[in-house]
C-alpha positions in Angstrom: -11.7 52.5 -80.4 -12.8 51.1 -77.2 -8.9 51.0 -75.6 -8.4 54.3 -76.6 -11.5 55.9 -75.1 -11.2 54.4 -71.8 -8.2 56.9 -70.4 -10.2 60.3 -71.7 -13.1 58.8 -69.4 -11.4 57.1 -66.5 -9.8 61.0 -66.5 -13.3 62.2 -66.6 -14.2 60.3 -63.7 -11.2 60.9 -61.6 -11.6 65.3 -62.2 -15.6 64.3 -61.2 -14.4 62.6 -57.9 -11.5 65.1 -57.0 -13.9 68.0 -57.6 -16.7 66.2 -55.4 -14.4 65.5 -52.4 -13.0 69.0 -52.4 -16.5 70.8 -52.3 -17.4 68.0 -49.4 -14.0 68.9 -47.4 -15.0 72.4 -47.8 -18.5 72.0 -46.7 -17.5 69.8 -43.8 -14.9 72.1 -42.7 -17.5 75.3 -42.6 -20.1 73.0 -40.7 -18.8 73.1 -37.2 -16.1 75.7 -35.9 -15.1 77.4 -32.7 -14.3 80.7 -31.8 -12.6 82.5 -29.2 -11.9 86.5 -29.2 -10.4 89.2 -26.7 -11.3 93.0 -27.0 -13.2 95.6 -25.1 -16.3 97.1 -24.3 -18.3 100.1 -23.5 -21.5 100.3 -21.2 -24.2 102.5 -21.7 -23.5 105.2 -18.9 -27.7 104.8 -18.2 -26.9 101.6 -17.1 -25.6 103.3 -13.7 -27.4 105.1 -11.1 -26.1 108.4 -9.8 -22.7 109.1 -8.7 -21.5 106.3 -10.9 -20.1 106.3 -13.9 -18.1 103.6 -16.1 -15.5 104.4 -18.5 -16.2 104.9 -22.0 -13.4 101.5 -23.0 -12.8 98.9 -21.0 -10.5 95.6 -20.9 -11.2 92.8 -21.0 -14.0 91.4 -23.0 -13.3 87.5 -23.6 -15.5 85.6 -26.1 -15.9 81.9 -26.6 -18.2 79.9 -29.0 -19.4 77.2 -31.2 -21.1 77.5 -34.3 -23.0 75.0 -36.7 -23.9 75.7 -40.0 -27.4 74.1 -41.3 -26.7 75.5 -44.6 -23.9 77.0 -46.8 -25.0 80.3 -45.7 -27.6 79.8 -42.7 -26.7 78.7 -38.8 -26.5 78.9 -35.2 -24.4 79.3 -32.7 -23.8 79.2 -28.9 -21.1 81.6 -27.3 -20.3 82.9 -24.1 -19.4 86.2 -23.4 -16.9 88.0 -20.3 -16.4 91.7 -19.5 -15.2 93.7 -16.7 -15.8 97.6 -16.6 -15.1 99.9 -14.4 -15.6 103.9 -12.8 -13.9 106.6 -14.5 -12.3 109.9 -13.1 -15.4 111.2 -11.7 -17.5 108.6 -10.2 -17.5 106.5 -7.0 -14.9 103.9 -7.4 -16.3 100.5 -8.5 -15.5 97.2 -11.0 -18.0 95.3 -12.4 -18.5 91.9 -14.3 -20.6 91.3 -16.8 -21.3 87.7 -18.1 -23.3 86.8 -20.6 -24.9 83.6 -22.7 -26.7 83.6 -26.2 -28.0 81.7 -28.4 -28.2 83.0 -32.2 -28.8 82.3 -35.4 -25.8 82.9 -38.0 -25.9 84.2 -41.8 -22.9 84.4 -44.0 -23.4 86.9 -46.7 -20.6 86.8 -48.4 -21.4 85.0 -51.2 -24.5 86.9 -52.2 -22.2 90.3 -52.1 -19.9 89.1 -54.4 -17.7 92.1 -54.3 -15.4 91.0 -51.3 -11.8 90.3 -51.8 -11.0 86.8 -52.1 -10.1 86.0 -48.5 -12.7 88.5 -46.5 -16.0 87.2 -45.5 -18.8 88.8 -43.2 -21.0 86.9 -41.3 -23.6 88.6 -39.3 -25.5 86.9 -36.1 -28.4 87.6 -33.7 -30.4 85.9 -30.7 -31.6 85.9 -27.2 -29.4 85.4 -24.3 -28.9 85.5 -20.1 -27.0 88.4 -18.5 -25.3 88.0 -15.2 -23.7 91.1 -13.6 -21.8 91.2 -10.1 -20.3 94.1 -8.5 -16.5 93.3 -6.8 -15.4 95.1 -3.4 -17.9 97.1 -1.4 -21.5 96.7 -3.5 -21.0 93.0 -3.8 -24.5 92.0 -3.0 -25.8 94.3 -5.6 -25.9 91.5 -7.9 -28.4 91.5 -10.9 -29.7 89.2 -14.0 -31.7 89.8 -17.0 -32.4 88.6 -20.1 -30.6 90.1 -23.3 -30.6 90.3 -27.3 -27.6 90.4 -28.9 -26.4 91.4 -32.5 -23.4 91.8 -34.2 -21.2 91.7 -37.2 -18.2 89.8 -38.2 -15.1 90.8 -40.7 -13.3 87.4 -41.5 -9.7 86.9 -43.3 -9.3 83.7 -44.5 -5.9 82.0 -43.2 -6.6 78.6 -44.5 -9.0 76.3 -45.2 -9.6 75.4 -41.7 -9.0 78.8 -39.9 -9.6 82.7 -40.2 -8.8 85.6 -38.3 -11.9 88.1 -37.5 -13.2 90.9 -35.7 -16.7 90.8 -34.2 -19.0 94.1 -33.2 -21.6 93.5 -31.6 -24.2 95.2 -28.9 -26.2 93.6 -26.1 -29.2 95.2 -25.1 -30.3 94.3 -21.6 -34.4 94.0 -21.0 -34.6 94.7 -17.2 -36.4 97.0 -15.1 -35.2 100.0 -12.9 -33.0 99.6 -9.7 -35.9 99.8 -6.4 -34.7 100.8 -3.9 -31.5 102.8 -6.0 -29.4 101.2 -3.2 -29.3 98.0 -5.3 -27.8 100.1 -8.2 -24.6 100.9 -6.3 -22.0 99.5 -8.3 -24.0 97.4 -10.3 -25.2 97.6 -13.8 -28.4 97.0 -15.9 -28.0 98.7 -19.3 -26.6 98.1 -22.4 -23.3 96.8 -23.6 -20.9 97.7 -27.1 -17.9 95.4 -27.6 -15.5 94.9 -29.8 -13.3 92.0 -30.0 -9.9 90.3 -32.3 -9.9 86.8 -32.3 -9.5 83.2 -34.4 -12.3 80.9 -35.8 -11.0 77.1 -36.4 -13.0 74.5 -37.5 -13.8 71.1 -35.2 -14.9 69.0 -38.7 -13.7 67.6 -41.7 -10.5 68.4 -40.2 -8.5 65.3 -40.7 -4.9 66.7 -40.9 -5.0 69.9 -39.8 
């Protein structure tokens, strides 16, 4: 009786163990990731003084980050965001870059929803950041910096177990006072910013063989 219970068990043991390693190597590989995006933008045309205007789409907006996750569905992240607009048709002719850095927290949903297909997720962040914008060509020294809050949304496709494709919404709301003299406004920018951006996540743990 004992020799022929010991393979049902050591099986038992082994499903235990295989089980427990996958859920690990899932965890680990959802702990720390990277992320890096191209897309566009749209400034807020009250961002501008008089006589300028932006266009409603612009290219590029470049975004780079790393996120941690504390828990399955709960995180933070650090990212670092590019953008260059410039006049349309009817303004003063200008280009613009907006850079920006934030730190936010991170909360995957997906779970909770249930109803997602098997290989979309959504994972929706928010935080404080810096804002640096510099005019190019003629209103150069017009330079200005303020701080921002950020928010957005991601759609994620699943590619792997180490890597997804996703698209990221997001606004930036700048928190900055009016241009005195207007002068300083020529060129420059101090509103708010829309972006939308296509991109790959790819994770930087429990990666061994990927």
């Amino acid at each position: 009786m004992t020799l022929n219970n010991r393979p049902p068990k050591l099986s038992i043991l082994l499903l235990a163990l295989v089980c427990f390693s996958y859920t690990y190597a899932q965890k680990a590989t959802n702990e720390i990731k990277a992320q890096l995006a191209v897309g566009i933008n749209s400034p807020s045309q009250s961002g501008f003084v008089e006589q300028f205007q932006g266009k409603s789409v612009n290219f590029p907006t470049v975004n780079l980050g790393v996120q941690y996750m504390f828990k399955r569905q709960l995180g933070a992240k650090l990212d670092f965001g590019f953008n260059r607009f410039s006049s349309d048709d009817s303004s003063i002719e200008f280009k613009t870059n907006y850079t920006r850095i934030n730190a936010q927290f991170v909360y995957d949903p997906t779970e909770a929803i249930g109803f997602l297909p098997l290989r979309l997720g959504l994972v929706a962040h928010a935080g404080p950041g810096y804002s640096l914008v510099k005019p190019l060509g003629d209103f150069g020294d017009n330079k200005r910096s303020f701080l921002n809050l950020m928010g957005g949304l991601e759609i994620h496709y699943a590619m792997s177990e180490y890597m997804s494709l996703y698209t990221d919404v997001s606004y930036i709301a700048g928190f900055v006072g009016d241009f005195d003299p207007i002068t300083e406004g020529f060129g420059s920018f101090n509103g708010n910013l829309l972006t939308i951006t296509f991109g790959i996540t790819f994770s930087l743990s429990g990666c061994q063989y990927c």
